[in-house]
C-alpha positions in Angstrom: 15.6 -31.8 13.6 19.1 -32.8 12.2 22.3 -31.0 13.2 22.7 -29.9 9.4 18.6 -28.6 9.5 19.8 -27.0 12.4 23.1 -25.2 11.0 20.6 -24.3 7.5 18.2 -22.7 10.0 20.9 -20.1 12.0 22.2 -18.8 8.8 18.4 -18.1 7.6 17.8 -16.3 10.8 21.2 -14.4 10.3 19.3 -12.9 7.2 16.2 -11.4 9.1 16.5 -8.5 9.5 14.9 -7.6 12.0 17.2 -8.7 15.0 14.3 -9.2 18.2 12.9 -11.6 15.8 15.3 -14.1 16.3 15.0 -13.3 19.8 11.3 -14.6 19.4 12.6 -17.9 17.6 14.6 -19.2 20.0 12.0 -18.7 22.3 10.4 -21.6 21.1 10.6 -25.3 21.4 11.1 -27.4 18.3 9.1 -30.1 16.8 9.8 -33.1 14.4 8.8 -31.8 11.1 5.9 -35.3 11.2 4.2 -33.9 13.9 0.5 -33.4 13.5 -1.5 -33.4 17.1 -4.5 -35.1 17.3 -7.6 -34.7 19.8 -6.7 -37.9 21.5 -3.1 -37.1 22.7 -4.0 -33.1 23.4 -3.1 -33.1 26.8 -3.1 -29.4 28.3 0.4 -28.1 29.5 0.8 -25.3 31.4 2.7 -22.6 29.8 3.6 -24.9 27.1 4.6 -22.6 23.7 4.0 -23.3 20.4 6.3 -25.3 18.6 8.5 -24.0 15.5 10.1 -25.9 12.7 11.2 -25.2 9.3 10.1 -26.8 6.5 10.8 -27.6 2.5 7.7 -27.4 0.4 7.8 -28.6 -3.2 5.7 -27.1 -5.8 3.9 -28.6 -8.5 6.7 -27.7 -10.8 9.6 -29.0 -8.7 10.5 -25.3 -7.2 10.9 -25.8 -3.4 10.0 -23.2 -0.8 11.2 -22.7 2.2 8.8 -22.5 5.0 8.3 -21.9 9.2 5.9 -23.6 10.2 4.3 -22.5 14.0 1.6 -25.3 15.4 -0.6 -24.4 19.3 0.8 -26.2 21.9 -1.4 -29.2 22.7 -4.5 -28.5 24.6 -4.0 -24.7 23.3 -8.1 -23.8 23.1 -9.4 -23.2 19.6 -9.2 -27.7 18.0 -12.7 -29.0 16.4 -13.3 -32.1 17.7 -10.1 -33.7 15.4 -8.0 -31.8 17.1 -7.4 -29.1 14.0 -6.7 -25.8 14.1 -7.1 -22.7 11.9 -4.5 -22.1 9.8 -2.9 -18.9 8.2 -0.6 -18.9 5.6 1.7 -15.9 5.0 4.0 -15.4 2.2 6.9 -13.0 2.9 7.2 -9.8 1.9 9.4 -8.7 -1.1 13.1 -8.9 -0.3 12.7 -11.1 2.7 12.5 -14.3 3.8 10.3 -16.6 5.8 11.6 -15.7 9.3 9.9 -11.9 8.7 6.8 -13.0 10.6 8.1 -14.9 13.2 7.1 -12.8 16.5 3.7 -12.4 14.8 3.7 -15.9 13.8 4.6 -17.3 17.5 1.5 -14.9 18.9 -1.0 -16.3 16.5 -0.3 -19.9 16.8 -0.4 -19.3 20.9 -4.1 -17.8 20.3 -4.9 -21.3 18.7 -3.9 -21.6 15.1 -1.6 -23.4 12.7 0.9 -20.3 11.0 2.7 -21.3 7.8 5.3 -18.5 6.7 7.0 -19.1 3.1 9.7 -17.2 1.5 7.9 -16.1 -2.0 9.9 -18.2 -5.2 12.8 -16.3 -6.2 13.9 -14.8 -3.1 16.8 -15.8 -1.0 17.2 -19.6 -0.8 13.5 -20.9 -2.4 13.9 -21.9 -5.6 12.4 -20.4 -8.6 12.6 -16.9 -10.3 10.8 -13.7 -9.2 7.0 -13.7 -10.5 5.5 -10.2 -8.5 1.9 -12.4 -8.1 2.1 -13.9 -11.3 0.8 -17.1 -12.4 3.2 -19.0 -10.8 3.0 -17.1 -7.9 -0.5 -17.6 -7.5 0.1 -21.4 -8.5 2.3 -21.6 -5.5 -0.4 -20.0 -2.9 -2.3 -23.2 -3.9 0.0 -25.7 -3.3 1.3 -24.4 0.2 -2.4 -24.6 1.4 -2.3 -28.0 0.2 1.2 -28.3 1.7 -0.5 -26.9 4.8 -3.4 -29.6 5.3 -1.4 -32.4 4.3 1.9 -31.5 6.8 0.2 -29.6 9.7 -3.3 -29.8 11.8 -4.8 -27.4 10.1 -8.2 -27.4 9.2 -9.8 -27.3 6.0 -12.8 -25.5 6.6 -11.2 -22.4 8.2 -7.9 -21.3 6.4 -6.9 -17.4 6.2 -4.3 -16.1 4.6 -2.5 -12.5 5.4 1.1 -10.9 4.4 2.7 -7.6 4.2 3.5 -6.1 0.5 4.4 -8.4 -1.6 2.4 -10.5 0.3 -0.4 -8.4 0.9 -0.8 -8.6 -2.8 -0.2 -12.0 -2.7 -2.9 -12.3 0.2 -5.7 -11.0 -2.1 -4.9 -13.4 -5.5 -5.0 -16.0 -3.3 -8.8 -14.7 -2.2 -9.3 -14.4 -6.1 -7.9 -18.0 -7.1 -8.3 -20.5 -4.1 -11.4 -20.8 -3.0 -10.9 -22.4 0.2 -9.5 -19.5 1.6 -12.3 -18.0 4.0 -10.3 -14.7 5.6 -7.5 -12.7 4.0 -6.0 -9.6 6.2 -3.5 -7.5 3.2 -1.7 -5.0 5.1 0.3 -2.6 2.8 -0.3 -4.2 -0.5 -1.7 -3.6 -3.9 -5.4 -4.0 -5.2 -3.9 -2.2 -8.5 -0.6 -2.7 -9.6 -1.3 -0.6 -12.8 -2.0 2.0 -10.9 0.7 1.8 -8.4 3.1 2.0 -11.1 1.3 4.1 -13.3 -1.1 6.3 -12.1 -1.9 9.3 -14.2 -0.1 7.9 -16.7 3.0 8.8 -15.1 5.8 6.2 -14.4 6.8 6.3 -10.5 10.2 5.4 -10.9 11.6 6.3 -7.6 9.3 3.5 -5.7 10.2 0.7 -8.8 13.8 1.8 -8.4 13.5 1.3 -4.6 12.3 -2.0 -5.4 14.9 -3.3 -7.6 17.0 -2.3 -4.7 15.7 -4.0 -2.2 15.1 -6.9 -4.4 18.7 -6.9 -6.2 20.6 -8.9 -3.1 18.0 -11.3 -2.1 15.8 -12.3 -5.3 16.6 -13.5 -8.9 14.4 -11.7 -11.5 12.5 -13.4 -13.7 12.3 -12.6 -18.3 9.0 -11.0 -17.4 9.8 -9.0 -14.5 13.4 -7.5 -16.5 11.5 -6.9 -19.1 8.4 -5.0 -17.6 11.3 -2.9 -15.8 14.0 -2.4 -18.8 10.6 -1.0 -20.1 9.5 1.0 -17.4 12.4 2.5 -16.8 13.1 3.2 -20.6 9.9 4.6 -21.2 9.1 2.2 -23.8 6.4 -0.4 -24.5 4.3 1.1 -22.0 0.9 -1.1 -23.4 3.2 -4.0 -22.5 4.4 -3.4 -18.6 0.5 -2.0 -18.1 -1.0 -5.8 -19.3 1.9 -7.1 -17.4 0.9 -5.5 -14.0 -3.0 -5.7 -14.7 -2.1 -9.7 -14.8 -0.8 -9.4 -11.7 -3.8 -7.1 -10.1 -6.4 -8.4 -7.8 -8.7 -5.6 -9.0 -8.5 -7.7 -12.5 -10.4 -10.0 -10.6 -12.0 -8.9 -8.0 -15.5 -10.8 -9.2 -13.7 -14.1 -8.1 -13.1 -12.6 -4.6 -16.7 -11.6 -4.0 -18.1 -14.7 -5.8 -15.9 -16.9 -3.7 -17.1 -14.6 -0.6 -14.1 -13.9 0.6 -13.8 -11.8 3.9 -11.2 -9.2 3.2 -9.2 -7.1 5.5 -7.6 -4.1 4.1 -5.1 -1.7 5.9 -2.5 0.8 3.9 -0.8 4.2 5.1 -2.2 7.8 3.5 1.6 8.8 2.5 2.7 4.6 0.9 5.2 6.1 -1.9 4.7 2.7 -3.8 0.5 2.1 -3.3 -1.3 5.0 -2.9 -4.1 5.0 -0.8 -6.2 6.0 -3.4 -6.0 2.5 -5.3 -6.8 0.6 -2.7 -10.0 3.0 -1.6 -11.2 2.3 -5.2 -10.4 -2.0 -4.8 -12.0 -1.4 -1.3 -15.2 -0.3 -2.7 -16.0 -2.8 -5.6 -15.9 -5.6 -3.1 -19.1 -6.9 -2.2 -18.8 -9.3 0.7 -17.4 -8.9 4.7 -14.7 -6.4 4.0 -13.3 -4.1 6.3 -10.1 -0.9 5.3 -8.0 1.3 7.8 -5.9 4.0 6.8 -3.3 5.6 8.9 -0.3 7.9 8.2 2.7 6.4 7.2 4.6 5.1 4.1 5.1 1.5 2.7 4.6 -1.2 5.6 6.1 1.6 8.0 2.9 0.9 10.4 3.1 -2.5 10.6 7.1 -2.2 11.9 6.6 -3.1 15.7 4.6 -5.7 15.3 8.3 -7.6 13.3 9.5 -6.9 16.6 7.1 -8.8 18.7 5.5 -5.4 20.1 1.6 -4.3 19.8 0.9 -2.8 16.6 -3.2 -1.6 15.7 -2.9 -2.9 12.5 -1.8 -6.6 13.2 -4.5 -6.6 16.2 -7.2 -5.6 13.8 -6.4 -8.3 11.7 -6.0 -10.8 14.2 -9.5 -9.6 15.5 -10.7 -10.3 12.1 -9.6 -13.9 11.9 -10.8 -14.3 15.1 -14.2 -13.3 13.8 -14.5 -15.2 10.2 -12.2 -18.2 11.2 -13.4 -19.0 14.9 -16.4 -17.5 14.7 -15.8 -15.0 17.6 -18.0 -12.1 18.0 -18.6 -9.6 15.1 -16.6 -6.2 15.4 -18.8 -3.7 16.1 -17.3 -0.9 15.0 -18.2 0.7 11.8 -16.0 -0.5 8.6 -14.3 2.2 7.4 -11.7 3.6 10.1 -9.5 6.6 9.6 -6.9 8.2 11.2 -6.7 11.8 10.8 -3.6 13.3 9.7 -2.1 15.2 11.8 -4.0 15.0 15.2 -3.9 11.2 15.1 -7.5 11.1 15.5 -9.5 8.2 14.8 -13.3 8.4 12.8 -15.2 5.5 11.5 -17.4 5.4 8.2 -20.0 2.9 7.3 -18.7 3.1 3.9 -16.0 4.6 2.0 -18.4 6.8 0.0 -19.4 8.5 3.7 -15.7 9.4 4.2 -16.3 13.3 2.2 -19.9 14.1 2.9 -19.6 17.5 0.5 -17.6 19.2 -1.4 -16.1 23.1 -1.7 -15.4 24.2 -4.9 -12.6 26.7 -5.2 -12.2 28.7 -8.2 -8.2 28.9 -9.1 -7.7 33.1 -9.8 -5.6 35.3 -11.2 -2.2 36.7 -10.0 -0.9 39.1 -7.9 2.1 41.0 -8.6 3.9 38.1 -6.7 2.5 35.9 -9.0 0.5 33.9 -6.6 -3.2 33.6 -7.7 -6.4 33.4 -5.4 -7.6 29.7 -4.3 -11.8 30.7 -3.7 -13.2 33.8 -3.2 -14.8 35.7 -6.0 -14.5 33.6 -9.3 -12.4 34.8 -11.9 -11.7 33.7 -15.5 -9.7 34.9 -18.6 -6.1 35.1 -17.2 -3.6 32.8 -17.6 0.1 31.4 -16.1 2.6 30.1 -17.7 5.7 27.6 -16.5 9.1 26.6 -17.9 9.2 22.7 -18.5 11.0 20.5 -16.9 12.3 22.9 -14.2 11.8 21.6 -10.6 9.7 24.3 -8.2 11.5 22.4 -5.4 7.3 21.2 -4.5 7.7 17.3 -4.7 5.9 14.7 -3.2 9.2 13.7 -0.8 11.5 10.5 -1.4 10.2 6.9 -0.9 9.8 5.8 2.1 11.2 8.4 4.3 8.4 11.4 3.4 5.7 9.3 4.9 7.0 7.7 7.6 8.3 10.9 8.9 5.0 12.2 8.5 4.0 9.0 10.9 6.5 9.3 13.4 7.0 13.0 13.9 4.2 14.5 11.7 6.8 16.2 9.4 5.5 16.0 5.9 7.4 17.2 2.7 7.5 21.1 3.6 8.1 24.1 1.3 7.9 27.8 2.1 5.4 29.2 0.2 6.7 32.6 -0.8 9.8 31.4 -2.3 9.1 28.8 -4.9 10.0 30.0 -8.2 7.0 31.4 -10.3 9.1 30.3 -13.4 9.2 26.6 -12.4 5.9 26.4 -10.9 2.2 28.1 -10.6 0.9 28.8 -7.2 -2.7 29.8 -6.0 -3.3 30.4 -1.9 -6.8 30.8 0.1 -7.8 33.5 2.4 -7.3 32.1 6.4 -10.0 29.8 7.3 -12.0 31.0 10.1 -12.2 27.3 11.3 -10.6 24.2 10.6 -11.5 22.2 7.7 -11.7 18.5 7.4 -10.4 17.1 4.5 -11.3 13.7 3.6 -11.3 11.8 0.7 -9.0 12.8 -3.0 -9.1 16.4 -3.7 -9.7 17.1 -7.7 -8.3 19.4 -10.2 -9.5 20.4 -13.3 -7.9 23.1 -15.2 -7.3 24.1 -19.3 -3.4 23.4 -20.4 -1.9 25.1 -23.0 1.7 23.2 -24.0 4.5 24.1 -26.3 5.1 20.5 -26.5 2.8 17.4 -27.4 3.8 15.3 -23.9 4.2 16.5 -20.9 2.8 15.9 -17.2 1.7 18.4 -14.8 2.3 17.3 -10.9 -0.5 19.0 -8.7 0.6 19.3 -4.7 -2.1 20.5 -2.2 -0.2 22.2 1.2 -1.6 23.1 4.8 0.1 26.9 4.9 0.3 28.7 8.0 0.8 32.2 9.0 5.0 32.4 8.2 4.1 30.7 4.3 5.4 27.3 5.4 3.8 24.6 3.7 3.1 21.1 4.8 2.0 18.7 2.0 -1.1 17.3 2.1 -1.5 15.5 -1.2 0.1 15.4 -4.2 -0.3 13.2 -7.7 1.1 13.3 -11.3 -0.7 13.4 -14.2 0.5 13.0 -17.7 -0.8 13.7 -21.7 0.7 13.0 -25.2 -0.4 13.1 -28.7 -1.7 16.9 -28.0 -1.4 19.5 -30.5 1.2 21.8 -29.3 0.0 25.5 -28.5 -3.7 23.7 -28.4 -5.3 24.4 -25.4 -7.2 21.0 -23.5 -8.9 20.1 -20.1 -6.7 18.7 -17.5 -7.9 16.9 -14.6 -5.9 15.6 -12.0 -7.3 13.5 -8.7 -4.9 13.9 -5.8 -4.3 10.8 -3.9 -6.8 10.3 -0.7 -6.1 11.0 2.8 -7.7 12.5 5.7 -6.2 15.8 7.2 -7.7 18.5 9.1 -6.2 22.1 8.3 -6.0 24.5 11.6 -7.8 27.8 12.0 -6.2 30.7 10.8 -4.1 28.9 8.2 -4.5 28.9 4.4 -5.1 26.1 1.7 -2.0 26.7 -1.3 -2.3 25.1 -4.5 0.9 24.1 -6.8 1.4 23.0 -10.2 5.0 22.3 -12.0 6.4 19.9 -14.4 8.9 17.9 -12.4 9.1 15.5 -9.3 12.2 13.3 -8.1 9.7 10.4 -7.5 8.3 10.4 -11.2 9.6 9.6 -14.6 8.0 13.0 -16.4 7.1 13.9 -19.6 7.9 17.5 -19.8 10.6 18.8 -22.4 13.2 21.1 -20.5 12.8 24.7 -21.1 8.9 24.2 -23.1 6.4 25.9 -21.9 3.3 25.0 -20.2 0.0 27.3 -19.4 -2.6 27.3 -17.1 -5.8 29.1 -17.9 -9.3 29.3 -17.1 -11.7 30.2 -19.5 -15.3 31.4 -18.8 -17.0 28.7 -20.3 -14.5 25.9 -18.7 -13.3 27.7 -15.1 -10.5 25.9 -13.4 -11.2 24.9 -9.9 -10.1 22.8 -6.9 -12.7 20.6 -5.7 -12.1 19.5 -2.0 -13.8 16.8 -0.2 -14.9 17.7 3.1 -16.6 16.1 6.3 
């Protein structure tokens, strides 16, 4: 390595940041970027560590990428009888740079395989604009793997690919679009970037403001990528960012994945504030070959953060336990491949399938109101009343800022809160359950349907389920937007809304409270200040909560 690589390479690692990271680099022992080891010279060493060097890879269209490239220590067990290794390739995730993986990187080359890290086009110093999985995104996952074979001793016939966000997403176009992939592991990415952006027809603008952000210091955008957010943001063109984002979806193709019979690895947090659990669940399910999904609290990549810093993390052993399995051929996990853990106990349950997760459902009539204007949640049905709500007034219910809300709820299992008794009737309509004798076990997306009654011919109600206890504080359980236009004001319509998945047991002796407004910090709503927006339930269409139990 020249002096100048060198001096290139310390002001990349000044950029990481995660600071015991570079701790982990220069634990290493570099090696001549030519070196490929071969079965012949493999001579065991005792203690040896892997080596690390950076690297330049050109793309097909001249962009270069910059690269770390991790290869086992000679005689390090795991070679065919070439002396290759397998190989993972891990794009960065969005806003950082290849040195993000590094303790994770040094771990799995010393367990026997070749690590390539890349710093995705567009951000810091690779060349190229910002493409968010785009075709020349995906382009580029092809030509590192070649990159990869021609540079390294990787081998061929067992390559995997994982990444964090960005490149979680990235992770599962490259199962979609290279078959030669075998093993992907996509921890807090996307299977539905529509969805993540857009769900309920609502535009989450807090978690695509957080990411221009992140993205504004370290990445040049793209004409595609301002566009799709001038849009966004501007609530405009909407048709546009959605075929922008479906481009850039592996649920648009998830029938390459399971014809190329890739074995996927999925792992997400209940609370990410930028993709909801529920998207993935839904990608989870429509794949048909060796697939395996954890949930755990958290928000976006928040329970993958030790494992930056070299310490054990679940999430990054369960993937490195699945490479294990589909890349050395190491013995099949036997534990079932659905694995939860339960909000807030921190228990863990395992499901043969995602379907298994809510084995039946209550249904819970929404009632009418007390002179406090709360209404009943169960209990003996009632239909023919009605509530009404100013637009576009904020209850002071909301679904918590990005990032913090769930990762709170991780570390100290403090999810958004609200005290039941005084939210605002004007701003927002609240229904509450009798105690529950015993706990219940909530699993799966909780469902809304109600009839709406609006002054105005947009709008978008925000429905937010809360674990109550005996003072009327509330702890959030799950919360979602959804959003209408083109309705004939003072028409009455069916409104259903599907709260986003998680698993959460409610305590004895507390209650179940139901809230609906029309405004949420996280969202871009639809709801004209000071209109007016009714709930009702009529006798032939009752409004009800549908919850999914164990």
């Amino acid at each position: 390595m020249t002096r100048s690589h060198r001096t290139f390479g310390s002001r990349r690692l000044r950029g990481l940041a995660a600071g015991a990271a570079i701790v982990a680099a220069l634990a290493v022992t570099a090696a001549p970027a030519s070196a490929v080891p071969s079965a012949g010279s493999a001579v065991a060493v005792a203690g040896a560590l892997p080596s690390f060097r950076l690297a330049d890879m050109a793309m097909k269209d001249g962009v270069v990428l910059k690269a770390d490239v991790f290869t086992p220590a000679p005689g390090t067990p795991g070679a065919d009888e070439r002396g290759r290794y397998p190989a993972i390739v891990q794009p960065a995730s969005w806003g950082q740079n290849d040195l993000e993986y590094i303790a994770q990187g040094r771990q799995l080359a010393a367990d026997g395989y070749v690590v390539v890290t890349y710093t995705v086009r567009g951000f810091w110093l690779s060349g190229g604009k910002v493409d968010v999985a785009g075709p020349t995104d995906v382009a580029d996952i092809s030509s590192v793997i070649d990159w990869t074979l021609a540079h390294t001793s990787a081998d061929p016939r067992r390559l995997g690919m994982t990444g964090l966000s960005l490149g979680g997403g990235l992770t599962l176009m490259g199962a979609a679009f290279d078959p030669r992939i075998k093993a992907v592991a996509a921890m807090s990415g996307w299977g539905d970037l529509t969805d993540s952006l857009y769900s309920g027809q609502t535009r989450h603008l807090q978690a695509a403001a957080f990411l221009t952000a992140i993205q504004t210091p370290t990445g040049r955008r793209g004409a595609e990528l301002d566009r799709a957010l001038a849009d966004l943001f501007a609530d405009r063109e909407l048709p546009e960012v959605v075929k922008w984002a479906q481009t850039r979806s592996p649920a648009t193709y998830v029938d390459r994945i399971n014809a190329n019979g890739t074995a996927v690895f999925l792992a997400n947090a209940w609370g990410d504030s930028i993709f909801n659990p529920s998207e993935i669940a839904a990608f989870y399910q429509r794949l048909t070959g060796p697939k395996r999904l954890e949930l755990r609290p958290g928000d976006h990549a928040t329970q993958e953060l030790t494992s930056l810093l070299g310490l054990h993390n679940a999430t990054w052993a369960s993937a490195r336990a699945w490479f294990d399995q589909h890349l050395k051929g190491a013995v099949a996990d036997t534990r079932q491949p659905v694995e939860l853990e339960v909000r807030p106990s921190g228990r863990h349950e395992s499901y043969p399938d995602w379907q298994s997760v809510g084995s039946h459902a209550q249904r819970l009539r929404l009632g009418s109101a007390n002179l406090l204007g709360t209404g009943t949640l169960g209990g003996a049905a009632t239909t023919g009343w009605h509530t009404s709500v100013v637009g576009g007034t904020d209850s002071g219910a909301d679904g918590g800022p990005t990032e913090l809300s769930g990762l709170l709820d991780q570390v100290a299992k403090l999810s958004p809160t609200v005290v039941l008794p005084l939210l605002p009737r004007s701003a927002g309509a609240v229904w509450q359950s009798a105690p529950y004798a015993a706990a219940q076990q909530i699993r799966g997306s909780a469902k809304l349907h109600t009839t709406v009654t609006a002054s105005a011919s947009e709008g978008t109600v925000f429905g937010y389920l809360y674990d109550v206890n005996a003072l009327g504080v509330g702890k959030l359980i799950s919360h979602a937007p959804q959003s209408w236009s083109g309705r004939q004001p003072g028409q009455a319509f069916p409104l259903d809304v599907s709260l986003f998945a998680t698993a959460y047991d409610l305590p004895a002796g507390h209650r179940l409270a139901l809230v609906l407004d029309t405004k949420d910090p996280l969202y871009g709503g639809r709801t004209p200040l000071g209109s007016r927006v009714s709930f009702s339930s009529p006798a032939d269409d009752p409004s009800e909560l549908t919850l999914p139990l164990r």
